[in-house]
C-alpha positions as CSV (number, residue, x, y, z in Angstrom):
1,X,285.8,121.4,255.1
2,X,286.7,119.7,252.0
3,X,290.3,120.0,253.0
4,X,289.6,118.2,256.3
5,X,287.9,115.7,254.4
6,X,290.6,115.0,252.1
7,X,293.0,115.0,254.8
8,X,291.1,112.4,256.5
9,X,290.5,110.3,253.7
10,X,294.4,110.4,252.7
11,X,295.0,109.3,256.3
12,X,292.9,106.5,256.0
13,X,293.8,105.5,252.7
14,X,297.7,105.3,253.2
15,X,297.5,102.3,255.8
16,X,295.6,100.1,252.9
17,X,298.0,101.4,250.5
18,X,300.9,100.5,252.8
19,X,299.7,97.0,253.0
20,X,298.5,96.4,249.5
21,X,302.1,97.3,248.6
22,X,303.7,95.3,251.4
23,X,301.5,92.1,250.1
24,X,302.7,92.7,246.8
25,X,306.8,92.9,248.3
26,X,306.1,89.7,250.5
27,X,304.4,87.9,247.8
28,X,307.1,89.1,245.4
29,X,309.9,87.6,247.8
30,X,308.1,84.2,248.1
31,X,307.7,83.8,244.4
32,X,312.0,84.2,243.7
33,X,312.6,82.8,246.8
34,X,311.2,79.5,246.4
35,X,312.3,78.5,243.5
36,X,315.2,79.8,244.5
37,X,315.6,77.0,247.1
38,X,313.9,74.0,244.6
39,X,316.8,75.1,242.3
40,X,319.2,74.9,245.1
41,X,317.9,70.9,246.8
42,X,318.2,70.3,243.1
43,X,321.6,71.2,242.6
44,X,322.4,69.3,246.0
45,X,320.8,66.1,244.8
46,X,322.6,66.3,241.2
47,X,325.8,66.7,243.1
48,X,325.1,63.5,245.0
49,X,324.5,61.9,241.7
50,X,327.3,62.5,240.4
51,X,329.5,61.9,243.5
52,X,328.3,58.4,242.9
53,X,329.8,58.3,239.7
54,X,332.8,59.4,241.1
55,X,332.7,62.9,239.4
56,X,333.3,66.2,241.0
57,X,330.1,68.5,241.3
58,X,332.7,71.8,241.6
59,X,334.1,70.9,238.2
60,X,330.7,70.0,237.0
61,X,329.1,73.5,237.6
62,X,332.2,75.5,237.1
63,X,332.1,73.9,233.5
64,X,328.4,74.9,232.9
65,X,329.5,78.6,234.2
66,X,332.7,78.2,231.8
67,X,330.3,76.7,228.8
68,X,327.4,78.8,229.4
69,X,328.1,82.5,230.5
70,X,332.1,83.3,231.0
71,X,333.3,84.5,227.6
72,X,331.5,86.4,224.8
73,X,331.7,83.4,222.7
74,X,329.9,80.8,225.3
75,X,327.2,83.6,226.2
76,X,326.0,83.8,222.8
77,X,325.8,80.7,222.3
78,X,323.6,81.0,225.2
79,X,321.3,82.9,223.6
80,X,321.3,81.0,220.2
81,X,320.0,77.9,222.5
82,X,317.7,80.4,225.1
83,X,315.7,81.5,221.6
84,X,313.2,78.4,221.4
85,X,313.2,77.9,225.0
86,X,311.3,81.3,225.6
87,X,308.7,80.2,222.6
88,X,308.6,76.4,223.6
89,X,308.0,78.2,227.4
90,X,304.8,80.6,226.0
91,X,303.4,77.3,224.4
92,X,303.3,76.3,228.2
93,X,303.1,79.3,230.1
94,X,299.4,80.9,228.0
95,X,298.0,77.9,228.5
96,X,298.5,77.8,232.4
97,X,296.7,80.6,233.2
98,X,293.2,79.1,232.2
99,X,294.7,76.2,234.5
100,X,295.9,73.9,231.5
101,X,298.6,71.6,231.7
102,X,299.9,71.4,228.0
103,X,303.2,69.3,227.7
104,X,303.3,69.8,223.8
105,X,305.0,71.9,222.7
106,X,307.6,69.5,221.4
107,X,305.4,68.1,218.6
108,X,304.0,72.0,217.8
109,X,307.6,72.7,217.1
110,X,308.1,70.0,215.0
111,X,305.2,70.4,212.7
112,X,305.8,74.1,212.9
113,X,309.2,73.8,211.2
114,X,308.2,71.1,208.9
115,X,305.3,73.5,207.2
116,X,307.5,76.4,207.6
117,X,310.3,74.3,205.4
118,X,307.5,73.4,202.5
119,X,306.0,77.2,202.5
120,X,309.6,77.9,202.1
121,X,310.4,75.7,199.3
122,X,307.4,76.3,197.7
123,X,307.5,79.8,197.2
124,X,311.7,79.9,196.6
125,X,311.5,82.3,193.6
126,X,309.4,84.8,195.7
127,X,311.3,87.9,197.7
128,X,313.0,86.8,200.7
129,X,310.8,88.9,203.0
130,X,308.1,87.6,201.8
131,X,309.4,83.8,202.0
132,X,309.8,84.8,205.7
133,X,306.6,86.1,206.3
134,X,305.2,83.0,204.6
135,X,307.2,80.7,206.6
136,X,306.3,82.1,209.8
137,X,302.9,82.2,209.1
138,X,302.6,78.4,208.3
139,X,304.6,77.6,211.1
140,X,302.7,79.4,213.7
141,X,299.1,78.1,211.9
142,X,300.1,74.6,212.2
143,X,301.8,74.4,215.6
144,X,298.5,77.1,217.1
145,X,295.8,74.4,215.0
146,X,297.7,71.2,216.5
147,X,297.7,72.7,220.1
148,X,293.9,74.3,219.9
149,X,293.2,70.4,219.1
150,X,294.1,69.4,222.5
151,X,292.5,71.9,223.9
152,X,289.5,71.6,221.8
153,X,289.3,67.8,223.3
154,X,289.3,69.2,226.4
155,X,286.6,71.6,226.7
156,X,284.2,69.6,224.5
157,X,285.1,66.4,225.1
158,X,286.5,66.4,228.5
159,X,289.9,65.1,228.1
160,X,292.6,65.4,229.9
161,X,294.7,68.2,227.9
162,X,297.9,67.0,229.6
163,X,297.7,63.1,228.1
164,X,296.4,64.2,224.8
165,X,299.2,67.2,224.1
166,X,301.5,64.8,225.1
167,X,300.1,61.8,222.7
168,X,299.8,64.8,220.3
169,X,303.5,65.4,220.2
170,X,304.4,62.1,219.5
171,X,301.6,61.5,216.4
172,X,303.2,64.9,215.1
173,X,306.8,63.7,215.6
174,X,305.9,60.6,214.1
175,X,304.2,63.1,210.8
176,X,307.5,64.8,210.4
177,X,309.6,62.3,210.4
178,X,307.1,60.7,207.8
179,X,307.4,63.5,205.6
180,X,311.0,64.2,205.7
181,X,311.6,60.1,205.1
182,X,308.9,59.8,202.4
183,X,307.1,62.8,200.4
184,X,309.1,65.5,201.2
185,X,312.5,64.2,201.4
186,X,315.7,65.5,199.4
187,X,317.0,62.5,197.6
188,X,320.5,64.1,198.2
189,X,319.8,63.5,202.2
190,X,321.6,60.0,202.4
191,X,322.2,60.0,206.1
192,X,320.4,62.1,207.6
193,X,317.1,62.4,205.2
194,X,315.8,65.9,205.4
195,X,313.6,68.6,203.1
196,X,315.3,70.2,200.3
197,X,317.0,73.5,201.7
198,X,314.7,77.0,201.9
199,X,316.4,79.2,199.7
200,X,319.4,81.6,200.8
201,X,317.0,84.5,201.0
202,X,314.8,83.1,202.9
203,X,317.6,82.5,205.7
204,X,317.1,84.6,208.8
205,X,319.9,86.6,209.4
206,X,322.5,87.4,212.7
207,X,321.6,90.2,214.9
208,X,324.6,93.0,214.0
209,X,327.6,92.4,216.1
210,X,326.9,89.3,217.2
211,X,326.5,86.1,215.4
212,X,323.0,85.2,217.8
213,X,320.2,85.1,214.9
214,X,316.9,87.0,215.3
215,X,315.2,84.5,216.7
216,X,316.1,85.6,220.0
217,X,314.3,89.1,219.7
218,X,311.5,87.6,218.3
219,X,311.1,85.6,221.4
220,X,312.0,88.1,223.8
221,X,308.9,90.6,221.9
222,X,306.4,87.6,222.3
223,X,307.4,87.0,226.2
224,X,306.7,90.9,226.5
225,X,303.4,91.0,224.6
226,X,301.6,87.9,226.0
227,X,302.8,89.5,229.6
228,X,300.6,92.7,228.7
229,X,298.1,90.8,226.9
230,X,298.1,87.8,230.0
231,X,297.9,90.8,232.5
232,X,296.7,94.1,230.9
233,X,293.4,92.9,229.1
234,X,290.1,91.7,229.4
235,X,291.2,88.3,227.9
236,X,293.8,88.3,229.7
237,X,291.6,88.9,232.8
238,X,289.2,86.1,231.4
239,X,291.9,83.7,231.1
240,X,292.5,84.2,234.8
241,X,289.0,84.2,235.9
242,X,288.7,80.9,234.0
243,X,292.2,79.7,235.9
244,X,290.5,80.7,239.2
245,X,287.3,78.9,239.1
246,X,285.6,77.6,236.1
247,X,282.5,77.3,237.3
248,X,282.4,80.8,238.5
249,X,283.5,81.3,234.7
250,X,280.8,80.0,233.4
251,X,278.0,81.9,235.6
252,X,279.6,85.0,234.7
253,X,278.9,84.3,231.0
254,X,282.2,83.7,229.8
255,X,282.7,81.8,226.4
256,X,285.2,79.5,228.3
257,X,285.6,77.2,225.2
258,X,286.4,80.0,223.0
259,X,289.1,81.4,225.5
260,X,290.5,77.8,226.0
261,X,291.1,77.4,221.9
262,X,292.3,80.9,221.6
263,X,294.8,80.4,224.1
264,X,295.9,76.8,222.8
265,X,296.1,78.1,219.6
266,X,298.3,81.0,220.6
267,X,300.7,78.5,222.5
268,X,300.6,76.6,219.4
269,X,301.4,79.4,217.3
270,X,304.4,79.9,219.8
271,X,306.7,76.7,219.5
272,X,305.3,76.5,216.0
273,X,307.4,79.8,215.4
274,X,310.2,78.6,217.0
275,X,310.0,75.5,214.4
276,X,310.3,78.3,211.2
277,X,313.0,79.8,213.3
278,X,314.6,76.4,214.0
279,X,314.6,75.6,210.3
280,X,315.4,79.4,208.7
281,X,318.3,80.8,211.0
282,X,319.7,77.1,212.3
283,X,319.2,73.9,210.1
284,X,318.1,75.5,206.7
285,X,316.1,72.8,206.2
286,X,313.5,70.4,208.1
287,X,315.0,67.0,209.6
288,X,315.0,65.4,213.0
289,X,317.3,68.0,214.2
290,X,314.0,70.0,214.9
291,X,313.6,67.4,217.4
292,X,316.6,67.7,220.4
293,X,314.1,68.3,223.5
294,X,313.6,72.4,223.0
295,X,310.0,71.6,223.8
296,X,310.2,69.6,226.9
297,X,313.1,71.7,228.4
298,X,310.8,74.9,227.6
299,X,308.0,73.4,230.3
300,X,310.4,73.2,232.8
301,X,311.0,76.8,231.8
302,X,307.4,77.6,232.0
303,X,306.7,75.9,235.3
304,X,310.4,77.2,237.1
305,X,309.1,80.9,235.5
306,X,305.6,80.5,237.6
307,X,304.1,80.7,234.0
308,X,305.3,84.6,234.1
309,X,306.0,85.4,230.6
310,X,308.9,87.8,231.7
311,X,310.4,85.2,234.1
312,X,310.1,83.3,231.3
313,X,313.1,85.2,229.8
314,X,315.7,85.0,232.7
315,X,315.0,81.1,233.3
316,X,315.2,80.3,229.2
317,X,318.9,82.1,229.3
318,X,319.6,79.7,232.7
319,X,318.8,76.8,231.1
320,X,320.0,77.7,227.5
321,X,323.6,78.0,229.0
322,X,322.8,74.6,230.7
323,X,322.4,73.1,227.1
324,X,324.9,75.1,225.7
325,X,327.7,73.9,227.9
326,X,326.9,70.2,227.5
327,X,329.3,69.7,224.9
328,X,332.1,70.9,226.8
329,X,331.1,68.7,230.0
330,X,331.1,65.8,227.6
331,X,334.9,66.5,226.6
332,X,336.3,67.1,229.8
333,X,334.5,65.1,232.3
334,X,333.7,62.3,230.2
335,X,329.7,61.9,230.6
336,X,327.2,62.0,228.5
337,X,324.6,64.0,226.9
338,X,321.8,62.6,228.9
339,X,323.5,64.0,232.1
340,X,322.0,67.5,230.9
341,X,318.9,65.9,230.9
342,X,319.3,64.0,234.5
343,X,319.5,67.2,236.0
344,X,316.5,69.1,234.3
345,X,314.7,66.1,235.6
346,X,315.9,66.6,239.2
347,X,315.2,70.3,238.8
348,X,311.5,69.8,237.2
349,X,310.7,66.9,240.6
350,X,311.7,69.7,243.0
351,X,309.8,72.7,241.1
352,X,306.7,70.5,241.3
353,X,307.8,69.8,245.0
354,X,308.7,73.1,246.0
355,X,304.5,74.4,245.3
356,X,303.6,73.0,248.6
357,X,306.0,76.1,249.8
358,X,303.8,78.5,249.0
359,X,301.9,80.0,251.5
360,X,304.0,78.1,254.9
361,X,306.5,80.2,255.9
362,X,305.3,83.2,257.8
363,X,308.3,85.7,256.6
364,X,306.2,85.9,253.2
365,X,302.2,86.3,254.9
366,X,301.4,90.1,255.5
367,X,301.3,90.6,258.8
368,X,298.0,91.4,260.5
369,X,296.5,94.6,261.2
370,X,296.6,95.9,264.5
């Protein structure tokens, strides 16, 4: 009897667990696929803009493939730019799943690599490691505390987290360029002023065999571990339930303040990081190269990844090679930086365009019992 019970039940059962996985496949599809296409009406209305200039889209993109991906040389170089793309992207992505829009990541990063510079400098007699761990520490501190402000202000206050992370970058820009002008500044820094330099042992090193620093598996851990901590626990599940409905949040009991700080904070944290990466394995000191868009590229990251930490790391290599070959489409096509940045704007319009996608075409909806 117990066998015909358990036969029956496994009968039963395999239908559900045929559609639950077919869901997931179709649901799967629709989330590459449409970006997919927002990437693609992007790359058609780029090549119109430059057609107007007189420029040819082929040679355009086969320079970004050339800059970006084709040799060993351009790939890690790739990489080098990808690292605080995939931070810059978590300091968006966390966020997004309690249904926050933060944009500032830019001014995290900043005030990240500033702090990280002055813990460096201050403790330059200590043991490298230790100068490291210090650095870091300040970096992500000040980046998570400037980020938890905004959404602090939102929660309690009931401000709009997207206009005050944004006005939040700019006061903290404004701070580090303050500080590297004025009380921090080496008086050896004539035309570019900057921080005295973190001593050599404090310098993060090259990955061996390739001459991308370690910044890049530092990021790549962090998009891993806020996946399983955004999908495989009980804040994580929180943080969603918070994203879903608030209000249903907050009959459940949920300390929704205390899970929007927490996440801003570890957002923060994030592009604060890749600040003390910015300023130990790149620059070696803090100045207003800290400040070359890494933070507003990495929301179009974040919002192009579906706030997925692991898409995160595909679409911060896409759009690292992007960067990375805009040097080379400088010299040979004559234009100029902000091209690069034309076309992250047209792809970020049709990202945001593309969401009314979701859920229209009836290739990606299960289909109906019968």
């Amino acid at each position: 009897m117990s066998e015909a019970v358990a036969a029956k039940t496994a009968l039963t059962a395999a239908p559900t667990t045929r559609g639950d996985l077919e869901v997931r496949l179709r649901r799967g599809a629709e989330t590459v696929a449409v970006p997919a296409i927002a990437l693609g009406a992007a790359a058609a209305l780029f090549s119109l803009f430059l057609l107007l200039l007189g420029k040819s889209p082929l040679d355009f993109f086969a320079l970004v493939a050339r800059g970006a991906f084709t040799s060993w040389f351009s790939l890690q170089n790739t990489l080098q730019r990808a690292a605080p793309l995939l931070l810059t992207a978590l300091c968006c992505a966390v966020p997004a799943r309690l249904g926050l829009v933060i944009i500032g990541a830019e001014g995290a990063l900043a005030l990240g690599g500033l702090a990280a510079a002055g813990a460096g400098i201050a403790l330059g007699g200590a043991p490298g490691a230790i100068v490291q761990l210090a650095m870091a520490l300040a970096g992500m501190a000040v980046g998570g505390l400037w980020i938890a402000l905004a959404g602090a202000l939102r929660h309690w206050r009931g401000i709009n987290e997207t206009i005050s992370s944004l006005i939040l970058s700019y006061i903290a820009i404004a701070l580090m360029n303050h500080f590297v002008e004025g009380p921090m500044k080496d008086p050896a820094s004539l035309n570019k002023p900057s921080t005295h330099a973190i001593p050599d042992a404090a310098v993060i090193g090259t990955i061996p065999g390739t001459d991308v620093h370690w910044g890049l598996a530092v990021g790549l851990v962090l998009c891993v571990v806020l996946w399983l901590l955004m999908s495989r626990t009980s804040f994580g599940f929180a943080a969603r339930i918070v994203g879903g409905n608030l209000r249903a949040a907050q009959l459940q009991g949920l300390a929704v303040g205390r899970l929007i700080v927490i996440a801003c904070f570890i957002a923060g944290a994030c592009a604060g990081l890749a600040g003390m990466i910015e300023v130990a394995a790149v620059n070696g000191r803090a100045n207003a190269s800290l400040v070359v868009g890494y933070g507003y590229t990495g929301i179009l990251v974040a919002f192009l990844a579906r706030h997925n930490p692991l898409a995160v790391i595909p679409i911060a290599v896409l759009f690292g090679g992007i960067v990375a070959s805009g040097g080379l489409i400088q010299r040979r096509m004559g234009l100029p930086d902000a091209t690069i940045l034309v076309l992250e704007g047209i792809v970020f319009v049709a990202i945001l365009a593309s969401d009314t996608l979701y859920g229209r075409w009836r290739i990606f909806q299960p289909r109906s019992a019968t």
